[in-house]
C-alpha positions as CSV (number, residue, x, y, z in Angstrom):
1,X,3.1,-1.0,-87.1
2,X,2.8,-0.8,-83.4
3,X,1.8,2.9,-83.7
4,X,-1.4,1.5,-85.5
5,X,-2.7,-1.0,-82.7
6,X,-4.6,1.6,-81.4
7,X,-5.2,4.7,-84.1
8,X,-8.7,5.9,-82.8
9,X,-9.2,9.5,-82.6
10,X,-10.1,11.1,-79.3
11,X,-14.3,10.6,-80.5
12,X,-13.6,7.7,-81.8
13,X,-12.4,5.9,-78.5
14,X,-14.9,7.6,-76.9
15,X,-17.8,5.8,-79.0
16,X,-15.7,2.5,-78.4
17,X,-15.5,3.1,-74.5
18,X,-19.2,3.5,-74.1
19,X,-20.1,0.7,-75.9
20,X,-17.6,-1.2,-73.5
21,X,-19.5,0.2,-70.9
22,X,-22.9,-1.6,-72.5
23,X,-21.2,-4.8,-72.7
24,X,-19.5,-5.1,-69.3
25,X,-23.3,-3.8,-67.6
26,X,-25.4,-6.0,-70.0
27,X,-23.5,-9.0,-67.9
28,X,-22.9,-7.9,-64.7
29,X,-19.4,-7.5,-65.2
30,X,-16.9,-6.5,-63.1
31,X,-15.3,-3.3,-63.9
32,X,-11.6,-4.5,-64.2
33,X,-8.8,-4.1,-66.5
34,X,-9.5,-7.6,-68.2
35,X,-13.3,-7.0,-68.9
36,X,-12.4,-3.6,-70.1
37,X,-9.7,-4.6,-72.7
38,X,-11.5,-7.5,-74.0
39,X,-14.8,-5.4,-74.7
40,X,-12.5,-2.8,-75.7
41,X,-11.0,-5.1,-78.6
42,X,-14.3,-6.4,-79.3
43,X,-16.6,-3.1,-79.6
44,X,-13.6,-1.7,-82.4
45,X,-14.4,-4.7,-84.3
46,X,-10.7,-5.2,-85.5
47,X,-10.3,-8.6,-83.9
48,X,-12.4,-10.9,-86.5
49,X,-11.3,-14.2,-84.0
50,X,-12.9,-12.7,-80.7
51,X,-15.7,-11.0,-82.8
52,X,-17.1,-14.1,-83.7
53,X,-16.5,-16.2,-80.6
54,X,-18.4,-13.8,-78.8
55,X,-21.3,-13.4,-81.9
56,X,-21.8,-17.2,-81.1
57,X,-21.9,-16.9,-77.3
58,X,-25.0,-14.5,-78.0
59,X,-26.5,-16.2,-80.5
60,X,-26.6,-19.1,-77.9
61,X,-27.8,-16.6,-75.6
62,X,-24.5,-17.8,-73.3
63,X,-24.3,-15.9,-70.0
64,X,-20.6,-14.4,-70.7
65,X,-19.0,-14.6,-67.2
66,X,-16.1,-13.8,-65.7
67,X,-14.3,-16.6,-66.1
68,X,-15.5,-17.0,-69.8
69,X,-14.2,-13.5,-70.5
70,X,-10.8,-14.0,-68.8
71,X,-10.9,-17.5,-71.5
72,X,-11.3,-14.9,-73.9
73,X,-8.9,-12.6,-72.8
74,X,-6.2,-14.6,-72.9
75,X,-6.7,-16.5,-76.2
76,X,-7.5,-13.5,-77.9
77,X,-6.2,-10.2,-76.3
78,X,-3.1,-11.2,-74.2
79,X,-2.0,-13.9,-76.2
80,X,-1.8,-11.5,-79.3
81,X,1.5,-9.9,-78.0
82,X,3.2,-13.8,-77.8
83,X,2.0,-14.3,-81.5
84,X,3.8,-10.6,-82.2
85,X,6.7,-11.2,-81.1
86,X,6.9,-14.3,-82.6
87,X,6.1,-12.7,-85.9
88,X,8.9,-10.6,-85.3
89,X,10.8,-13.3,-84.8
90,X,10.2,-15.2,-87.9
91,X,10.7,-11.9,-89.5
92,X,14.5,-11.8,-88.2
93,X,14.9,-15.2,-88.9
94,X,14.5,-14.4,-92.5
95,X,16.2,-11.7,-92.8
96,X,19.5,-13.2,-91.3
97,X,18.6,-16.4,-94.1
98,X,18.8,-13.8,-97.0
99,X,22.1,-11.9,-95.5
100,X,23.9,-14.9,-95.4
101,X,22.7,-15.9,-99.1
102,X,23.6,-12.5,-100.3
103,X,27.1,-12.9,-98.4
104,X,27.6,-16.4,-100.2
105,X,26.6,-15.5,-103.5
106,X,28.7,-12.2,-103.6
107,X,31.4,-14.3,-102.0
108,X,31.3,-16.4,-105.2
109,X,31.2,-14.1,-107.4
110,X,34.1,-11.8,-106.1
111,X,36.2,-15.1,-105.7
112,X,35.4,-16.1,-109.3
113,X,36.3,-12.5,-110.7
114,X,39.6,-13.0,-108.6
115,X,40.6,-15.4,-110.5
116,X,40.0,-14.3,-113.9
117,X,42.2,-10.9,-113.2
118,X,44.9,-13.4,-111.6
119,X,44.6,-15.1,-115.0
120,X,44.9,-12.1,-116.8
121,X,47.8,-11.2,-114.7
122,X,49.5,-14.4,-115.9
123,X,48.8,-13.7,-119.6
124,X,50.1,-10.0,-119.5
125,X,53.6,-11.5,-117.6
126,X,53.8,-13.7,-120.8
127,X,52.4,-11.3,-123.6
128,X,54.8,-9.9,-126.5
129,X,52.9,-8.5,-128.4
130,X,51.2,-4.5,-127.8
131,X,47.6,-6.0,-129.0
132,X,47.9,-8.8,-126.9
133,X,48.8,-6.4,-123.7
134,X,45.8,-4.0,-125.1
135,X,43.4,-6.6,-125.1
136,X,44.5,-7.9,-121.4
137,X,44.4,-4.9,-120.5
138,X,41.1,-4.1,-121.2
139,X,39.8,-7.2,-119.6
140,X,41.5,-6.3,-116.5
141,X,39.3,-2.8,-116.8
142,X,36.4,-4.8,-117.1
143,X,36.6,-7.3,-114.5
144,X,37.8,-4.7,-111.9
145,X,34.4,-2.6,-113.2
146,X,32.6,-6.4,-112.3
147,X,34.1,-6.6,-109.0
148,X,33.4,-2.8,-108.1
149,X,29.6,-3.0,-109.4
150,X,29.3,-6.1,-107.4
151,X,30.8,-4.7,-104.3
152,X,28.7,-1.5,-104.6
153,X,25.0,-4.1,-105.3
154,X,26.1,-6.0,-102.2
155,X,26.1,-2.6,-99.7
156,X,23.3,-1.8,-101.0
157,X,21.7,-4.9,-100.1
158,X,23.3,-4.9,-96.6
159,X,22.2,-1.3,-96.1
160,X,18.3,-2.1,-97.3
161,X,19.0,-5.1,-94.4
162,X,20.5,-3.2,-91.9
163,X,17.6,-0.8,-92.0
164,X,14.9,-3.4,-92.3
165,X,16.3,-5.0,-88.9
166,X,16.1,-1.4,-87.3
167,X,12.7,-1.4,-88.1
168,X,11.8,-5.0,-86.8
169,X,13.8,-3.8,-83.7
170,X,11.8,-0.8,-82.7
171,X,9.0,-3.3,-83.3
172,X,9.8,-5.7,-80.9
173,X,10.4,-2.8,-78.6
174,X,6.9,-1.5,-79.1
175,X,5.5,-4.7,-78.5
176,X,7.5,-5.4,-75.0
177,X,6.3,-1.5,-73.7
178,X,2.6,-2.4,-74.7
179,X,2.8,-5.7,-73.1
180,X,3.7,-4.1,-70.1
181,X,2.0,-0.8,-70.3
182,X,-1.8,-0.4,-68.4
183,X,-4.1,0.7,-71.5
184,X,-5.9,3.2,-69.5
185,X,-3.2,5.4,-67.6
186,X,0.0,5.1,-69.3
187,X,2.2,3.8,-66.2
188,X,3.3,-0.2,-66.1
189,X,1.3,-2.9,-65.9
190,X,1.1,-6.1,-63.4
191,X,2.9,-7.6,-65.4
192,X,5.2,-4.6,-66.1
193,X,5.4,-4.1,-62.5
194,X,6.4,-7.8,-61.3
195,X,9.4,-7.8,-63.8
196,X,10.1,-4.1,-62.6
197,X,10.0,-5.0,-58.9
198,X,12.6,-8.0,-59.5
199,X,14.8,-5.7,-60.7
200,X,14.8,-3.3,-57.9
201,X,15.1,-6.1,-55.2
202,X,18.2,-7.5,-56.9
203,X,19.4,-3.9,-57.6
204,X,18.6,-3.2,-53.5
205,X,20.3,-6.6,-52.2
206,X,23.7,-6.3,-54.6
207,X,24.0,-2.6,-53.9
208,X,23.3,-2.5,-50.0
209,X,20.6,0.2,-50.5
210,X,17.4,0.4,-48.8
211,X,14.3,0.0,-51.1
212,X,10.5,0.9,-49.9
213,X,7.3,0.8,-52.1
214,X,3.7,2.8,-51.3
215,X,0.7,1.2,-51.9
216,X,-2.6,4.1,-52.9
217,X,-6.1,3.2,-53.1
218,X,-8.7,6.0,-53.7
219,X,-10.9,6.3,-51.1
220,X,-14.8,5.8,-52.2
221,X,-13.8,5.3,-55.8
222,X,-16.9,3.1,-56.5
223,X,-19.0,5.8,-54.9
224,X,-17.5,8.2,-57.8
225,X,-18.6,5.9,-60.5
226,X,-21.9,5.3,-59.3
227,X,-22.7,9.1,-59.1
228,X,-20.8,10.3,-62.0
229,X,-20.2,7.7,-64.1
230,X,-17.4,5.6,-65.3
231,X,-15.7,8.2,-68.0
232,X,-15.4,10.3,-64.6
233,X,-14.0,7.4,-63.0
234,X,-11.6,7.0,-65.6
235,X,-11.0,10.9,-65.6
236,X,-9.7,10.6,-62.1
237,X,-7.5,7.2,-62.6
238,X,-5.8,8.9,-65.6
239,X,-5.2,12.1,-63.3
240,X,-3.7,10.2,-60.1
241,X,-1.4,8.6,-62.5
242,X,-0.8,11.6,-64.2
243,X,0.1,13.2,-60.5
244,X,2.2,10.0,-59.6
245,X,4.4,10.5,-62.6
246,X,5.3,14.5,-61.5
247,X,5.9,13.2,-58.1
248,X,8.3,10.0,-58.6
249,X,12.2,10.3,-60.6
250,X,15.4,8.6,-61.3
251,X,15.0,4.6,-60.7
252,X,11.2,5.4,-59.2
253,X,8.9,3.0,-60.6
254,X,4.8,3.7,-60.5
255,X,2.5,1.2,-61.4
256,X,-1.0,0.6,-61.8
257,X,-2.0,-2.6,-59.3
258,X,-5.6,-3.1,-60.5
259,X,-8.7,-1.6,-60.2
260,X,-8.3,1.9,-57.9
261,X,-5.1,0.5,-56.7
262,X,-1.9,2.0,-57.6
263,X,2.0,1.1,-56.4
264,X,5.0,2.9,-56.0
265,X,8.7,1.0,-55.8
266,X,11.0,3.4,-54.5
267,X,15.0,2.6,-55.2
268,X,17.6,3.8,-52.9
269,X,14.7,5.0,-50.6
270,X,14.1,4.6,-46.9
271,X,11.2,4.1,-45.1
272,X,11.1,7.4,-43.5
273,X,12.2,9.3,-47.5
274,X,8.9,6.9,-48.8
275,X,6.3,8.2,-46.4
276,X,7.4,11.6,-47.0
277,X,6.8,10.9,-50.9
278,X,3.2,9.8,-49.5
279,X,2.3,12.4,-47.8
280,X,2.8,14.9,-50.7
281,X,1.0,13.0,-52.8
282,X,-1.8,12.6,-50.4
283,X,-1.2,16.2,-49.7
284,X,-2.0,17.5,-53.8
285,X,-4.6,15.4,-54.6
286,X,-6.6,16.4,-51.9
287,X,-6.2,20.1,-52.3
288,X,-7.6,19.3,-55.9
289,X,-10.7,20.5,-57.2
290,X,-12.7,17.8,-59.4
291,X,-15.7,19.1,-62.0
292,X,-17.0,17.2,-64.2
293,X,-16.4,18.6,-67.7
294,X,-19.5,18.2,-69.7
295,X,-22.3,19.1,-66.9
296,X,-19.9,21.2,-64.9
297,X,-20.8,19.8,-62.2
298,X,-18.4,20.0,-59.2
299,X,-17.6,16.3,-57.8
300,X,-15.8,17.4,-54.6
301,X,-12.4,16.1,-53.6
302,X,-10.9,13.0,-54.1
303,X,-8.8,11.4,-51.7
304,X,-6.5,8.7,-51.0
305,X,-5.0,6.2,-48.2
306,X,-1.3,5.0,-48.3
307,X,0.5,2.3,-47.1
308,X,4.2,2.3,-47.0
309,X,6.8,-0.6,-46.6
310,X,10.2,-1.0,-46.7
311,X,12.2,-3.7,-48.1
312,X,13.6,-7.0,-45.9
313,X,16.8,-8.4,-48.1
314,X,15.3,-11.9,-47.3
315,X,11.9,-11.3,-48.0
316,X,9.7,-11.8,-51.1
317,X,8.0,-9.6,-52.9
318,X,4.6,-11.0,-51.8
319,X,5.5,-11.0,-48.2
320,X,6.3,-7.1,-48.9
321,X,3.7,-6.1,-50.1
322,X,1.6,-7.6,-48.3
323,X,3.2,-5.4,-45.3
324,X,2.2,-2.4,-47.4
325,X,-1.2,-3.2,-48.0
326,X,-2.1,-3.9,-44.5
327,X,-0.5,-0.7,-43.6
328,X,-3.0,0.6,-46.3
329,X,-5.9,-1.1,-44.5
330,X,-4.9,0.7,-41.5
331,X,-5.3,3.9,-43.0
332,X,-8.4,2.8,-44.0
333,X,-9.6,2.0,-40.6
334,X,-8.7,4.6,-39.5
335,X,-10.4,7.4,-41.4
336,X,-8.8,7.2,-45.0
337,X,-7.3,10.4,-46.7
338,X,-4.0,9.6,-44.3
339,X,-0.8,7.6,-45.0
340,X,0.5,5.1,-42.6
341,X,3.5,2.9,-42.5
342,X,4.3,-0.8,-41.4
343,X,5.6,1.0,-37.8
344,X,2.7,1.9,-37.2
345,X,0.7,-0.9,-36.9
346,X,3.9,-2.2,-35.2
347,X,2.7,-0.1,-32.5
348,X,-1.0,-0.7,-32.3
């Protein structure tokens, strides 16, 4: 089912993305991930609720804000995960319903044929004559036959069951990763990243292990999208993450933050072992050579500025990454394309 939430082929989404495009310039929208996705939705035409909320915003000549489309967002695009896995839910709930019917009603049965062959038991211990042991004898065939046919129906039903939960399983499973998953890039989500980033500050504090994060923002990036377009734009986001992903391992964590923004949580890593990680990041996308694939046009390089933190057992996670980002605005200050820690501002 999940597989099927987004089935467009590669033209396909490619019709559906410029049409999001329209939208989000037709009102002087913010590129962001919310506009994005809800346009997204609403250009497939899939999602008959949003489709006609936002057909009766235009026929009222409405001016579709920001603030109107994050309304939107969340009663029709985010909130559609919550009504999954409540589906799901339901769905389990009545499978479990039917397994215990099935268990009482074979329980029944087996306890009633039971009896009859304890009956029969009875008779034969009493019988004198060789038709009445015959004829007990082949009601004793008989109700063993019952109790095996019975037997055999009910594993069947458990296995059907079995297999349908499976199914519901990888369901729910599907709809947690997309939930958490940035639609654009592949790599985890705010959200995704929040719940990830709890996890490796209780993971840091119960193990004694240092813990550091790097904060990337690509230098210019609006400049990129004003001269080449947004599809460019996109091009390069998917390739950053893309380059993230060969560069991080193990417990590493890489998220997108929002907008140009991307985040790193690094397990079990120092401060010193993080700005390393930086630099050679920094280091291969700059030695990267950018064209753009339907006019061939070269775009030049594309560069980034890091900021690097390392993790305070008593801090919270806002207060650390908060560290990161202004040693990101350093780097900005200072030239971009360069990678600086929270020591260094320390010592400026």
């Amino acid at each position: 089912m999940l597989d099927n939430i987004y089935p467009e082929s590669m033209e396909e989404s490619g019709r559906y993305l410029r049409l999001t495009l329209q939208y989000i310039s037709k009102y002087k929208l913010a590129y962001n991930p919310i506009t994005y996705a809800l346009w997204y939705e609403y250009a497939t035409g899939r999602n008959d609720s949003l489709t006609l909320e936002i057909q009766a915003l235009e026929k009222d000549k409405a001016d579709i804000s920001f603030e109107i489309v994050l309304k939107l967002f969340r009663k029709h695009v985010a909130d559609s995960q919550v009504i999954l896995a409540e589906k799901k839910a339901s769905e389990f709930q009545a499978i479990l319903t039917e397994v215990t019917r099935q268990l009482s009603h074979s329980g029944s049965s087996l306890n009633d044929q039971s009896y009859s062959l304890k009956s029969h038991a009875e008779k034969l211990s009493q019988s004198t004559t060789l038709a009445d042991v015959s004829a007990i004898a082949e009601a004793i065939v008989s109700g063993t036959k019952s109790i095996v046919i019975s037997s055999q129906a009910l594993k069947q039903q458990m296995d059907a069951t079995v297999s349908e939960i499976t199914t519901l399983k990888k369901e729910l499973k599907g709809i947690k990763h997309t939930a958490r998953t940035d639609m654009l890039t592949g790599l985890l989500n705010r959200r995704g990243f929040d719940e990830a980033l709890l996890e490796a500050r209780l993971y840091s504090i119960d193990h004694n292990q240092a813990m550091s994060i790097i904060l990337a923002d690509i230098d210019h990036f609006k400049k990129v999208n004003d001269t080449h377009g947004h599809l460019i734009g996109d091009s390069v986001l998917k390739m950053l993450s893309k380059l993230l992903k060969e560069h991080i391992k193990g417990k590493d964590i890489a998220a997108r933050f929002g907008g140009e923004e991307f985040i790193i949580v690094l397990p079990e890593t120092p401060l010193k072992g993080a700005f390393i990680l930086a630099e050679q990041i920094r280091m291969s996308l700059r030695t990267m050579k950018w064209t753009a694939k339907e006019s061939g046009k070269a775009i030049g390089s594309i560069t980034i500025s890091l900021g690097v933190a390392q993790f305070k057992p008593t801090e919270t996670a806002e207060s650390l990454i908060q560290r990161a980002d202004k040693a990101l605005y350093f780097a900005k200050e200072n030239g971009r394309n360069k990678t600086m820690t929270e020591l260094d501002i320390a010592t400026n």
